[in-house]
C-alpha positions as CSV (number, residue, x, y, z in Angstrom):
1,X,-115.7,15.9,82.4
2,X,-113.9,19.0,82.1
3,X,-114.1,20.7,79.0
4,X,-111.5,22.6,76.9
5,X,-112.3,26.0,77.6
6,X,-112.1,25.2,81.8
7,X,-108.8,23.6,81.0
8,X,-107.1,26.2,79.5
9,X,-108.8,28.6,82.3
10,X,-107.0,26.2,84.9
11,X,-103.7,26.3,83.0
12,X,-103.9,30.0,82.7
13,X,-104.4,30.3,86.5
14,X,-101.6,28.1,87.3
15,X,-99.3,30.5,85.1
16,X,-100.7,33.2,86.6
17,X,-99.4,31.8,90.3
18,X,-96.3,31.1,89.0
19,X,-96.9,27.6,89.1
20,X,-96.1,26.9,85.7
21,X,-93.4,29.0,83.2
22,X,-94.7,32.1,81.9
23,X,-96.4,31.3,78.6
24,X,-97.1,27.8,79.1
25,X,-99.9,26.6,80.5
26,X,-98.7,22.9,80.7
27,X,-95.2,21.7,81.1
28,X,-93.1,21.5,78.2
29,X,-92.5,18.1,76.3
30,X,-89.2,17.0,77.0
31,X,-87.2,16.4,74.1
32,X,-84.0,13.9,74.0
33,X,-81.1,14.3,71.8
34,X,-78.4,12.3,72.3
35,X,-74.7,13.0,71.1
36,X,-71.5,10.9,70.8
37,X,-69.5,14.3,69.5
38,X,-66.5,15.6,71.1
39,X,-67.6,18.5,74.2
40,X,-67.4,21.6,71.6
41,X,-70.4,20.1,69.7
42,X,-72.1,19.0,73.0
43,X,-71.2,22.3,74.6
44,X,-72.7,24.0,71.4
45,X,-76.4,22.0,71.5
46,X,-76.3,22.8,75.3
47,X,-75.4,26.4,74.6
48,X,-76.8,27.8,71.5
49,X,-78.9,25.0,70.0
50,X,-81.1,24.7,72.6
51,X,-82.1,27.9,73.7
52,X,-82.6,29.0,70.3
53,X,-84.8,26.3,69.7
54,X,-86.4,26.7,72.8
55,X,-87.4,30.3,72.3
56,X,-88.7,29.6,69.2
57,X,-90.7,26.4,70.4
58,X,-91.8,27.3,73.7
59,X,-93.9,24.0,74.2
60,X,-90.6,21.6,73.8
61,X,-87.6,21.5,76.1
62,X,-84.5,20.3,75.1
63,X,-82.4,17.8,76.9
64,X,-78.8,17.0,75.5
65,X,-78.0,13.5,76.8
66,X,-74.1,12.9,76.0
67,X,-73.5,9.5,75.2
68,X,-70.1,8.5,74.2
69,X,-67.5,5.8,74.2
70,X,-70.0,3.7,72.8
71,X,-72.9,4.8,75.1
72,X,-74.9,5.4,71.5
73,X,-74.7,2.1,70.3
74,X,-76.0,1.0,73.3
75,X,-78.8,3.5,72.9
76,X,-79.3,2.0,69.1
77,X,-79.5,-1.3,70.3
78,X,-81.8,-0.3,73.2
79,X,-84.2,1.4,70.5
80,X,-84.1,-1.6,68.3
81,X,-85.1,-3.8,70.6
82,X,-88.1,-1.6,71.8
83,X,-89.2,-1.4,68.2
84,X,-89.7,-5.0,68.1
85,X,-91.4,-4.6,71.4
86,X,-93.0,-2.0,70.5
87,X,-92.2,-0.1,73.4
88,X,-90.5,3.7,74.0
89,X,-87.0,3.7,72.8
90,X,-86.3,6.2,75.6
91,X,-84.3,8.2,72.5
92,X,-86.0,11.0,70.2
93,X,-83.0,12.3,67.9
94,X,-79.5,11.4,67.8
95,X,-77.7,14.1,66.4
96,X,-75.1,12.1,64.8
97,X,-75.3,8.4,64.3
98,X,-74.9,5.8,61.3
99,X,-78.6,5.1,60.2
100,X,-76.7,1.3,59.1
101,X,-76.5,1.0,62.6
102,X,-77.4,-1.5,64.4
103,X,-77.4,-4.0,62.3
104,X,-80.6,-4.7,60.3
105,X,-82.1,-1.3,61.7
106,X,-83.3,-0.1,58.6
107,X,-84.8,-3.3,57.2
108,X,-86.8,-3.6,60.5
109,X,-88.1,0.7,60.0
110,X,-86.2,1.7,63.0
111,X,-85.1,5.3,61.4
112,X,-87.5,8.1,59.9
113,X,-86.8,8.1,56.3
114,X,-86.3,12.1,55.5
115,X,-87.8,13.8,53.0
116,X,-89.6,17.6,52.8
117,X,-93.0,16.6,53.8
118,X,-91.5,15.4,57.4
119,X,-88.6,17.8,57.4
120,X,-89.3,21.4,55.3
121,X,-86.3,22.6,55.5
122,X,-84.5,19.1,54.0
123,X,-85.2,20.6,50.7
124,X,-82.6,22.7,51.3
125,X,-79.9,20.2,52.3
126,X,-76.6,20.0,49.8
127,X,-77.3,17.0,47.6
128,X,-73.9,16.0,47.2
129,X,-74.1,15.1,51.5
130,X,-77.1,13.0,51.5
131,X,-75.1,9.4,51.7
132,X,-78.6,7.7,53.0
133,X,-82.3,9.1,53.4
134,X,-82.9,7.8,57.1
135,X,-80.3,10.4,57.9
136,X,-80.4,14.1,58.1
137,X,-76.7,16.0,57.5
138,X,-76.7,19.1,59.2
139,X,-72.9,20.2,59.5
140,X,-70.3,18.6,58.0
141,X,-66.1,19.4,57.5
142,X,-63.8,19.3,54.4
143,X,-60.3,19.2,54.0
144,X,-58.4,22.1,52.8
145,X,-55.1,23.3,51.9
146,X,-53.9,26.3,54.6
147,X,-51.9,28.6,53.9
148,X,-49.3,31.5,54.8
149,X,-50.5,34.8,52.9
150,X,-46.9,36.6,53.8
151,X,-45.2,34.1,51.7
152,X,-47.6,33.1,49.5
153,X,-48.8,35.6,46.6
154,X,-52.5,35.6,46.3
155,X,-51.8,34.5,42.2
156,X,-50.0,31.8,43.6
157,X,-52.0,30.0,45.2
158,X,-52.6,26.6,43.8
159,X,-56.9,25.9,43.2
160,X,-55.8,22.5,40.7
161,X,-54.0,19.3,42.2
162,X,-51.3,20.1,39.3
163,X,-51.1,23.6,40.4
164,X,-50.6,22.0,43.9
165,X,-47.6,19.2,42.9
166,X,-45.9,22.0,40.9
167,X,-46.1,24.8,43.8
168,X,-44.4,21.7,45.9
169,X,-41.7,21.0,43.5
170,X,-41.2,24.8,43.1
171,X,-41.3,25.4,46.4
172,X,-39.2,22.5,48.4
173,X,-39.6,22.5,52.6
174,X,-42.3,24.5,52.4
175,X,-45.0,21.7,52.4
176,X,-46.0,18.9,54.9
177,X,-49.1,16.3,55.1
178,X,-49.3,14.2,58.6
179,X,-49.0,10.6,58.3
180,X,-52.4,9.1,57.0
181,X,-53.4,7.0,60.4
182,X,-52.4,9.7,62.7
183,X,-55.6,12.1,61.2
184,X,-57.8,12.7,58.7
185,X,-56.2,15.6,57.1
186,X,-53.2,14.3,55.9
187,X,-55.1,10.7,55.5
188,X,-57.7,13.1,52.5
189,X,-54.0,14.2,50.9
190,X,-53.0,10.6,50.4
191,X,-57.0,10.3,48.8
192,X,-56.8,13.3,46.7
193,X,-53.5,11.2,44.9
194,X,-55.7,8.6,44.7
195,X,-58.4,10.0,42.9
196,X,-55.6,11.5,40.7
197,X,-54.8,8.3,39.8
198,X,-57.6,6.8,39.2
199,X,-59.4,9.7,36.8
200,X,-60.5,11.8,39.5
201,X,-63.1,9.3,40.6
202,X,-64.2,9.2,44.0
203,X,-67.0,6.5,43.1
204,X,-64.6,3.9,41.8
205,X,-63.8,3.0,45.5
206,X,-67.1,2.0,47.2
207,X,-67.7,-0.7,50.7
208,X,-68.5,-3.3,48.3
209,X,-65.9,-3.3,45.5
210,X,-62.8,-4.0,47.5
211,X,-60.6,-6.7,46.8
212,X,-56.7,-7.3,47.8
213,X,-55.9,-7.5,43.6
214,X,-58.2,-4.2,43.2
215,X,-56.3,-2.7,45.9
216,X,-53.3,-3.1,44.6
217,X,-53.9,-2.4,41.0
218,X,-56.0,1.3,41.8
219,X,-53.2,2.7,45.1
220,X,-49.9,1.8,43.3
221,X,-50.4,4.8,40.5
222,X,-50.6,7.1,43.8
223,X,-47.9,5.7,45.8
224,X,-45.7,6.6,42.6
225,X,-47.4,10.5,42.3
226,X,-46.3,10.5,46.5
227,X,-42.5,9.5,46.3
228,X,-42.4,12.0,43.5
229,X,-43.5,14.7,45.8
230,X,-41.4,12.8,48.8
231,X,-38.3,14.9,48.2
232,X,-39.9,18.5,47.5
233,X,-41.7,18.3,51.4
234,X,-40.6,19.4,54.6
235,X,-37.1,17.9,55.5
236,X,-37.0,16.1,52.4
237,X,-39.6,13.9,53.2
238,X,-40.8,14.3,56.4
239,X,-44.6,13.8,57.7
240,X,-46.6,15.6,60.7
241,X,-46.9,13.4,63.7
242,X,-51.2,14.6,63.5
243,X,-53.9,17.3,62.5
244,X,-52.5,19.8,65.0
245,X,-49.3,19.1,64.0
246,X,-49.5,20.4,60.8
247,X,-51.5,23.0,61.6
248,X,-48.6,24.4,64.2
249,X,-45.9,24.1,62.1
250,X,-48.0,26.5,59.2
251,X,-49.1,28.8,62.5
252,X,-45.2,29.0,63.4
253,X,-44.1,29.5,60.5
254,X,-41.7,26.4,59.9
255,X,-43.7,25.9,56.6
256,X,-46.1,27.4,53.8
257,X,-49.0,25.1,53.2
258,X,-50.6,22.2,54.5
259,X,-53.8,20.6,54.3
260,X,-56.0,20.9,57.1
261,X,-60.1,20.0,58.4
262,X,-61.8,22.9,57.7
263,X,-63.2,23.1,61.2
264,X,-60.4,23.0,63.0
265,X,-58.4,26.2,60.9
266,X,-61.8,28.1,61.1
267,X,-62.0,27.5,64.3
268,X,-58.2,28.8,65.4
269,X,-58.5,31.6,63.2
270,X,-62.2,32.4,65.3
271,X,-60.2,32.1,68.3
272,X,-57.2,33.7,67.3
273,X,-54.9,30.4,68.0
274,X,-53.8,30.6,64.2
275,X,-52.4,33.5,63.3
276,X,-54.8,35.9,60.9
277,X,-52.2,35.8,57.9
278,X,-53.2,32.1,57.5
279,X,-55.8,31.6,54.6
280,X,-57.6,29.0,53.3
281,X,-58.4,27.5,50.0
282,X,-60.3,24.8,48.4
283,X,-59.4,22.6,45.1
284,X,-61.5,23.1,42.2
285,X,-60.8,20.3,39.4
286,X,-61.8,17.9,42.1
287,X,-61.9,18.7,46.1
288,X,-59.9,17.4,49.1
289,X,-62.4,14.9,50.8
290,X,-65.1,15.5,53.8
291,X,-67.6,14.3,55.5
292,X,-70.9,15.2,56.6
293,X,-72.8,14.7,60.3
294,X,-75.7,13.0,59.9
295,X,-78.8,13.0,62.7
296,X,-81.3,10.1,63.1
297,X,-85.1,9.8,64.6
298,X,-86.5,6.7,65.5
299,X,-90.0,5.8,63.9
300,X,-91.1,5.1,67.5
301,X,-89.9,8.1,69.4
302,X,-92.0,8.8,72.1
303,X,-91.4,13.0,71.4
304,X,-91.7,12.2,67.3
305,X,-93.0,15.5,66.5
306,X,-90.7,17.6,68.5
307,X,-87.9,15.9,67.3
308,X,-89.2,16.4,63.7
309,X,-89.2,20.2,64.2
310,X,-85.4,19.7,66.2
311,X,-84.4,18.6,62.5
312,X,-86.2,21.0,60.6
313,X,-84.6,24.0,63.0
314,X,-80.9,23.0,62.3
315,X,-81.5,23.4,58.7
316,X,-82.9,26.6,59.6
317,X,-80.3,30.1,58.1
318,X,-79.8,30.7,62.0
319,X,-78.2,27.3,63.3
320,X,-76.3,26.9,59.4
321,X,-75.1,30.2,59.9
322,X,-73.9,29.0,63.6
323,X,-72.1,26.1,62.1
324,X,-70.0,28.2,60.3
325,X,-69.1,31.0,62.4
326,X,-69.4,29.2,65.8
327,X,-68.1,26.1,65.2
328,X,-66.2,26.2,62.5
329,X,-68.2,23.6,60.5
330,X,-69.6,23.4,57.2
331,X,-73.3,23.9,56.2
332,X,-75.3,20.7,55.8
333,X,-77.5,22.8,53.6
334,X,-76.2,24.1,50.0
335,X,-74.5,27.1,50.3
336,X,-76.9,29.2,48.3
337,X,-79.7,29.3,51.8
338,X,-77.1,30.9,53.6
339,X,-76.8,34.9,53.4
340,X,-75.2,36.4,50.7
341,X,-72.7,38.0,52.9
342,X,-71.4,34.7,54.2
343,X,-71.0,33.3,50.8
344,X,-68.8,35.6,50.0
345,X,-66.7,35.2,53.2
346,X,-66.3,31.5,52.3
347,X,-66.2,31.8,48.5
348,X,-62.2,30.8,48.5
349,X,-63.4,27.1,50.2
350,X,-66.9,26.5,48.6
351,X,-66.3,23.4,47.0
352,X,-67.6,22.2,43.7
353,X,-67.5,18.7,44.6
354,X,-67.3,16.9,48.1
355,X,-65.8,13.7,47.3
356,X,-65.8,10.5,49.7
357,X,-63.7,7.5,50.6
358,X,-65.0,4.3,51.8
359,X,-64.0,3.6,55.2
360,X,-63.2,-0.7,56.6
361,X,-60.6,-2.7,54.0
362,X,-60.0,0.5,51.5
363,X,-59.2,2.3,54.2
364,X,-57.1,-0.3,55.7
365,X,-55.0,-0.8,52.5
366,X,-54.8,3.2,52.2
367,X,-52.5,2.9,55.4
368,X,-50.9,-0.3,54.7
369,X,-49.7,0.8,51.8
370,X,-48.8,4.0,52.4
371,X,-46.2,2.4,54.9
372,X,-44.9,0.3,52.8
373,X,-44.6,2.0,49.8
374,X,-44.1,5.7,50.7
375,X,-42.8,5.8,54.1
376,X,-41.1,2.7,54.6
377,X,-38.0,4.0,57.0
378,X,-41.2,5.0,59.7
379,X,-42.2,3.0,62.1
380,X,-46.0,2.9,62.8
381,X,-47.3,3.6,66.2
């Protein structure tokens, strides 16, 4: 039997032939973590993430497995099934994935439920984006109004929704929101006079309280406080085609304001795509909607522990500060962990409040009706 001592005698000699990494005297455990995100998040884990983790967890290595198009669910299903098996579910973090998903998955303790004792640095994650504890947010994105600093006077800019409707009356063509199905920004515009009209309540409109009658009683008081705008927007009423739509026609100039994901306006500005003179702002009486990515474990990962301490490092001040200033994101920790310096930088667009809207049949009447009543001269498509 060989002892301790003789085995890390071995391992040392292996280093020492350059058998084995420098520093290790075993190989490294192999750590999966599997994305569905678009390539600048997958090109982020690959490129910052990992080696950052790496170097300050020499005994894991980190391997990004991209898995979209549905390749996730596949891998959910996959892990479900082991679990009832009790077999390796050949996945050790997700970095962003539905913990509701697959069906039943949480009734049958698929998912690590999260708290500080697993997960240090969860204490520090921003209350208002935990939606379920089997998931971990780590970087989220919020909606906010853009806008052009050579036409718009810093006393001027609007920080109330009635600030925002009276700047648009008094200031017709210069505004424009993209039709609500073509992208989330202008979709959280059509949300925001929702909430307006319905007491600024963002938890009146949950999965489980929608009906056709409710529907239509809670949206009609916001397809009125839209048609009133209608005529004070860009062409007397016209919408963005998208996101990047809107976002172009602020860049060139063509109009004032619009609002905009948070990511995608940091992220031009970063890459100097959006011209510096564009600024950005954040509602305070009740904030334009986001959303929060959220990361899973499996109770059965084969590489539990590493992936424990994956979790814990992208809470850390390093990888929250990287969300912001590399990719544009928002913190999934509250804003107080990150340095002083940064909060000061974001202080026009740190919100009070980050409200939500239910996604399936509210969703589904939000577009419906928006059609119908607000736009009814555009075709969808």
């Amino acid at each position: 039997m060989i002892n301790r001592r003789h085995f890390l005698a071995a391992g040392a000699a292996l280093a020492a032939a350059g058998l084995v990494p420098a520093g290790r005297a075993f190989a490294a455990t192999k750590l999966d973590v599997f994305t569905n995100s678009d390539a600048n998040i997958s090109d982020w884990l690959a490129n910052i993430v990992k080696p950052a983790f790496e170097k300050a967890h020499p005994d894991y290595e980190v391997n990004v497995v991209i898995a979209r198009n549905g390749g996730l669910d596949q891998v959910a299903q996959r892990a479900l099934a082991a679990l009832a098996a009790k077999a390796d579910p050949q996945m050790d973090f997700a970095e962003q994935y539905d913990p509701n998903l697959p069906k039943g998955a949480i009734e049958a303790g698929l998912w690590v439920k999260f708290d500080d004792q697993l997960v240090p640095n969860f204490a520090h994650v921003n209350k208002a984006a935990i939606q379920s504890p089997y998931s971990m947010p780590y970087r989220g994105s919020q909606v906010l109004l853009a806008y052009d600093s050579t036409k718009v006077a810093a006393d001027a800019v609007p920080k109330t929704w009635d600030a925002l409707t009276a700047w648009i009356k008094a200031n017709p063509g210069q505004f424009i929101y993209n039709r609500p199905d073509k992208g989330g920004s202008g979709k959280n515009f059509v949300v925001r006079a929702i909430h307006e009209a319905n007491g600024r309540d963002p938890g009146a409109f949950t999965v489980g309280n929608y009906s056709k009658e409710e529907a239509e009683k809670r949206l009609a008081p916001a397809w009125a406080i839209l048609n009133d705008l209608a005529p004070s927007l860009y062409e007397k009423g016209a919408y963005a085609a998208g996101n990047v739509a809107s976002l172009q026609l602020l860049s060139n100039g063509v109009v004032s304001m619009v609002p905009i994901w948070s990511d995608m306006v940091l992220q031009g500005l970063a890459q100097g795509a959006v011209p510096e003179t564009i600024k950005i702002v954040q509602l305070q009486d009740l904030a334009l909607c986001g959303g929060f990515s959220a990361s899973v474990i499996p109770t059965i990962a084969a590489h539990k522990e590493a992936a424990l301490a994956f979790a814990d490092f992208l809470l850390t001040e390093e990888i929250q500060t990287s969300v912001l200033k590399d990719l544009g994101g928002f913190p999934g920790v509250d804003w107080s962990h990150l340095p002083a310096a940064l909060r000061e930088e974001f202080a026009a667009v740190i919100p009070a409040s980050i409200p939500t809207f239910p996604e399936g049949d509210w969703s589904t009447a939000l577009n419906e009706g928006w059609y119908r009543n607000v736009a009814p001269t555009i075709a969808r498509g």
